[in-house]
Each structure stands twice: as structure tokens, then as C-alpha cells.
LOLOMI-590304 format. One line per 2 residues: number of its first residue (from 0); their letters; for each residue x, y, z of N, C-alpha, C. Coordinates in steps of 0.2 Angstrom, whole numbers, padded with zeros to 4 digits. Example, Ala and Ser with C-alpha at 12.3 -4.5 7.8 and 13.67 -1.06 7.14 Angstrom:
2
0) as) 0066,-0028,0039,0062,-0022,0039,0066,-0016,0039; 0064,-0011,0035,0068,-0005,0036,0064,0000,0039
***
This chain:
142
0) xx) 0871,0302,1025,0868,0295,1025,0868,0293,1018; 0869,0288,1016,0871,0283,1012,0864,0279,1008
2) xx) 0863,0278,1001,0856,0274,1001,0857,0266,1003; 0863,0264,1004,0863,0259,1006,0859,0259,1012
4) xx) 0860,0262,1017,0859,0264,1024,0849,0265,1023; 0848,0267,1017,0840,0268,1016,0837,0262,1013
6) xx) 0838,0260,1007,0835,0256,1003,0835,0250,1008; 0829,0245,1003,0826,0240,1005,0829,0235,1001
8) xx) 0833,0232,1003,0838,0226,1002,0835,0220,0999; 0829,0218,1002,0823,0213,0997,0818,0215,0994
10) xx) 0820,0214,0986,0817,0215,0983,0810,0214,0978; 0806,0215,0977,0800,0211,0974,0802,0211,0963
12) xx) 0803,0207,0964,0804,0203,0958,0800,0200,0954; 0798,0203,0946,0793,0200,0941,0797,0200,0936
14) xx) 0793,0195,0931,0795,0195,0925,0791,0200,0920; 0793,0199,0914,0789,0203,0909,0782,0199,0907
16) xx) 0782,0192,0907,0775,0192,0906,0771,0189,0911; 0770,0191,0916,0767,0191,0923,0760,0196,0921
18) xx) 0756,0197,0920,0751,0200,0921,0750,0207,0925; 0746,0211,0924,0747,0219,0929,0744,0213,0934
20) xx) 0738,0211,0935,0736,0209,0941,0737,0203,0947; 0742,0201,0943,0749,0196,0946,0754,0201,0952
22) xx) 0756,0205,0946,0761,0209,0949,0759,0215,0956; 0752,0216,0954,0750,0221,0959,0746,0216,0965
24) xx) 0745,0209,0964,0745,0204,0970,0750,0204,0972; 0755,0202,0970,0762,0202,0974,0764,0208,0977
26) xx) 0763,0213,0974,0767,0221,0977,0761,0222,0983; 0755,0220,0983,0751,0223,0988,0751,0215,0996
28) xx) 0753,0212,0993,0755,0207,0998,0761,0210,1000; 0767,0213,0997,0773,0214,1001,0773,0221,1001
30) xx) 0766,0225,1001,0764,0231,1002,0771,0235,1001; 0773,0235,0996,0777,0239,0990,0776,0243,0985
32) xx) 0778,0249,0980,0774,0254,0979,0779,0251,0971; 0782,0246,0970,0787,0246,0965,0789,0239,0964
34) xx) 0790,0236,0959,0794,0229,0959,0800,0232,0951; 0804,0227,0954,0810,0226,0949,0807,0221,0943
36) xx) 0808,0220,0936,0808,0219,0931,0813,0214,0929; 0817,0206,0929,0820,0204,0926,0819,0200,0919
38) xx) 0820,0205,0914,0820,0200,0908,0825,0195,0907; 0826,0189,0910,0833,0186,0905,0835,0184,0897
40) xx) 0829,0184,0897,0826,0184,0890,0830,0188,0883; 0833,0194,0886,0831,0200,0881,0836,0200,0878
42) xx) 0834,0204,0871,0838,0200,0866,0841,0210,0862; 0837,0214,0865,0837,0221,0862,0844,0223,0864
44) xx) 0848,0226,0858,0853,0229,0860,0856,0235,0865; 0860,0235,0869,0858,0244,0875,0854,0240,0879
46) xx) 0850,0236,0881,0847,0236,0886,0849,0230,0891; 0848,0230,0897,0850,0227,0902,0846,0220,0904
48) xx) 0841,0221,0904,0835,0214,0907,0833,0218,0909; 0834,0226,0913,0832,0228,0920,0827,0233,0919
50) xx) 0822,0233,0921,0816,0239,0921,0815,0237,0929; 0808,0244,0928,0803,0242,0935,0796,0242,0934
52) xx) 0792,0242,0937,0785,0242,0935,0784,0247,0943; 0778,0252,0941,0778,0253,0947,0768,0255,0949
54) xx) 0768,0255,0954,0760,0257,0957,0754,0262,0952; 0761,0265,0949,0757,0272,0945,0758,0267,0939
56) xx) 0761,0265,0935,0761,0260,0931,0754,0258,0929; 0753,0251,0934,0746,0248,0933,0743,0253,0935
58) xx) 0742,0259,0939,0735,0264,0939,0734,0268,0933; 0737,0269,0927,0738,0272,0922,0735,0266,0920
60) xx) 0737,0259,0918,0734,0254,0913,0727,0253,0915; 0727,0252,0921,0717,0252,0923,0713,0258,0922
62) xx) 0716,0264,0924,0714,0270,0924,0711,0272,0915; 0715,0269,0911,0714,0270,0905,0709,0263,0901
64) xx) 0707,0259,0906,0702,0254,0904,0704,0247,0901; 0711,0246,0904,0715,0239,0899,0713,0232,0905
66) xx) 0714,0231,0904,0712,0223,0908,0719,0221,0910; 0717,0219,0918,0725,0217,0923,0727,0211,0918
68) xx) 0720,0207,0921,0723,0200,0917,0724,0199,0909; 0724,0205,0907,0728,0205,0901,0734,0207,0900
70) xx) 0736,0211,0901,0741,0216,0902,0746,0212,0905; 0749,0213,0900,0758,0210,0903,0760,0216,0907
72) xx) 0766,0214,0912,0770,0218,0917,0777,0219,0908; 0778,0217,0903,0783,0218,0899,0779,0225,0896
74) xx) 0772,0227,0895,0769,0233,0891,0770,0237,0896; 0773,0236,0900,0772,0245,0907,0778,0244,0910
76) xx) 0782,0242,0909,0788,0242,0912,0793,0248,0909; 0797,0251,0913,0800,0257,0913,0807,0252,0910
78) xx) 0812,0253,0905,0817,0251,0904,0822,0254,0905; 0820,0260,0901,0825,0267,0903,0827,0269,0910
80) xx) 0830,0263,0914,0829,0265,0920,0834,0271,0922; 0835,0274,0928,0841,0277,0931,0844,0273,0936
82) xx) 0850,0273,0937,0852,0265,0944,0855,0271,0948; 0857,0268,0954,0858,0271,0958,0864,0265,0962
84) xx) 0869,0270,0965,0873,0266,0967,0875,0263,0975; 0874,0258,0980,0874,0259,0985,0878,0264,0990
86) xx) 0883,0269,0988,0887,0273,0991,0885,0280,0988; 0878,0281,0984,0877,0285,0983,0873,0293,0988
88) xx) 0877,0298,0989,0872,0300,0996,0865,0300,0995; 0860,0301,1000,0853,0304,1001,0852,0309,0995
90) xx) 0854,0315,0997,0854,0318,0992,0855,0317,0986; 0860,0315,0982,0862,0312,0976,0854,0309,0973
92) xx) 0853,0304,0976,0846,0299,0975,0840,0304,0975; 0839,0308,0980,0833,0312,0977,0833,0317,0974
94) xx) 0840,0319,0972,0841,0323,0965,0841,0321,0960; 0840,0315,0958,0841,0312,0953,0831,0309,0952
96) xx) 0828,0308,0957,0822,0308,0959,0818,0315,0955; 0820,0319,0959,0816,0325,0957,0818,0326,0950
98) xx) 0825,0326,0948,0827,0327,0940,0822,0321,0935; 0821,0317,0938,0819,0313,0933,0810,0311,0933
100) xx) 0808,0315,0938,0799,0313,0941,0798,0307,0942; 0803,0300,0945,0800,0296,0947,0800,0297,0954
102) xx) 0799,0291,0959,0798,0291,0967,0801,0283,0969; 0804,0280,0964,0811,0273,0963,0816,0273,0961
104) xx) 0820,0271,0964,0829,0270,0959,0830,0261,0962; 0831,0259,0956,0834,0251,0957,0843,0255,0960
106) xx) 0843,0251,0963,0852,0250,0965,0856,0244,0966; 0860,0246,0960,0864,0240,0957,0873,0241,0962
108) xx) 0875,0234,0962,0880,0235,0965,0886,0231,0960; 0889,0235,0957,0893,0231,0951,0887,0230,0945
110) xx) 0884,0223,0945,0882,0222,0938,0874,0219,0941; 0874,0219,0948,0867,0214,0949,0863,0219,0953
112) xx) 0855,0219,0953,0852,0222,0957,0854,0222,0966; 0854,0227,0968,0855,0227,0976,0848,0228,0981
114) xx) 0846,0233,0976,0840,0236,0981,0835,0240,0977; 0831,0243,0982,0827,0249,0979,0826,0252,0984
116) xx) 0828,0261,0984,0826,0265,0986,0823,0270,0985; 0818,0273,0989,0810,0277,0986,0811,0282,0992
118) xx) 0807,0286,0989,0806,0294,0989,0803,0292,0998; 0801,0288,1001,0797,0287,1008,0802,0283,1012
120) xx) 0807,0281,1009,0814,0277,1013,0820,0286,1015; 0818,0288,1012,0822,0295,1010,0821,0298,1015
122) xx) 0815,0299,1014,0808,0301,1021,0812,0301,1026; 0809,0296,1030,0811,0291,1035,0818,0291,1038
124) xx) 0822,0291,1034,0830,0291,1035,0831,0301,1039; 0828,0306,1032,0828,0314,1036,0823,0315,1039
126) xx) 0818,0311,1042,0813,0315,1046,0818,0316,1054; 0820,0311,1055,0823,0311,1062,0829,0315,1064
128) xx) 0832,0316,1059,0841,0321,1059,0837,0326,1059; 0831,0329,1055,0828,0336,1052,0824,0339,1059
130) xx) 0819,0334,1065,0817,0335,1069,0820,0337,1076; 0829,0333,1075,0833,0334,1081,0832,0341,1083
132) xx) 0834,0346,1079,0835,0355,1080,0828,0357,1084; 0824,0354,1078,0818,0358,1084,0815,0357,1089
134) xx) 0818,0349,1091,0816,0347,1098,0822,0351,1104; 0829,0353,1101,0833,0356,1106,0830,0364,1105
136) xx) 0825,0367,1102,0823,0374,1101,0819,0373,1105; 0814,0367,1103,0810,0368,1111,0813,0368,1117
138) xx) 0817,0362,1119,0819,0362,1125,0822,0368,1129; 0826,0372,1125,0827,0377,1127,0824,0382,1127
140) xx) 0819,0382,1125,0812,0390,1126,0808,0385,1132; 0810,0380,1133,0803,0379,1140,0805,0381,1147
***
């Protein structure tokens, strides 16, 4: 299976100066563990516009005592991201997951974002191939 075949095709979208408490409104309205980052703005060499902000993000910035509605989503946003391609396998994606400790990959298709897939889309996709076998073990031991 394919991440295309997994990921989430509509994406939650902020910019960098949206506040933590803006962005975690939005991401709990479309009950999302992750939003995409576009700066159009950005003027740093090497870098795309493209980060993500993610759930563990704003729990770090609160957890640490900063104020939502102070805090820009531009101070916690991941740049460095890893992309991920739609024809990338399952595997490939939570190898790159586990290599790099996050639980998101933005996937770009050419040059524009396509999606995001997450460690619980992965899930989802192998709980059902992985439980086929041992519902046919049972059936044959009854």
C-alpha cells in the first residue's frame, strides 16, 4: 500500500504568525494532531516556505509556561521538515517516521503540498491486512 492510498488529502493550513492558540483552535475543530506551515513570505536561503506545527509543538510551548496568544505558530514550527512522496510505500513512510521521531510527513507531489500522513493513517491502513491471518487461524481451529 501506497501513502497516497493512507494520507489525508485535506490539509489544515496556517501561517507563521497565527498564534499557538489560533492554530490549536483550528487543528481541534478539524480534530488534527498536525497543520501544514505556509510561509510565502520567506526570504531564508535553502528553505521552502514549508514546516509543520504539530500537537506536541504547542504542548511543549504551554507545558513550558509561554502564552498561546502570544506565541506565533512561526517560533515552533519544524522547517527541517522530511517530505514524503505520494507513491512512497507504508513502509518507506514509517521508516522514515521511526528514523527521524516524528508521527507526520507533509507529502509533496512535485513542488506543492499534497497531504499529510501520520503514524495513526498507517495504523489504520495495517490493522486490517495484519488481522486477516488470525481471523482465518481462528476459523480453522473452530
Amino acid at each position: 500500500m501506497l501513502v497516497r492510498d493512507a494520507m489525508s488529502p485535506i490539509v489544515l493550513t496556517v501561517g507563521p504568525a497565527h498564534t499557538l492558540r489560533q492554530a490549536a483552535t483550528l487543528m481541534a475543530a478539524r480534530r488534527v494532531g498536525a497543520a501544514l506551515v505556509l510561509d510565502h513570505d520567506t526570504t531564508v536561503p535553502g528553505t521552502s516556505g514549508l514546516g509543520i506545527l504539530t500537537e506536541r509543538d504547542i504542548l511543549i510551548s504551554v507545558g513550558t509556561g509561554q502564552n498561546p496568544d502570544l506565541e506565533s505558530v512561526g517560533a515552533h514550527t519544524t522547517n527541517n521538515v522530511v517530505l514524503a512522496a505520494p507513491g512512497w510505500t507504508l513502509e518507506q513512510a514509517a521508516a522514515a517516521m521511526a528514523h527521524g521521531g516524528f508521527r507526520h510527513l507533509i507529502v509533496v507531489d512535485g513542488d506543492e503540498p499534497a497531504g499529510i500522513v501520520s503514524v495513526r493513517d498507517i495504523i489504520r491502513c495495517w490493522a486490517p491486512a495484519r488481522a486477516e491471518p488470525d481471523r482465518r487461524r481462528t476459523a480453522l481451529s473452530a
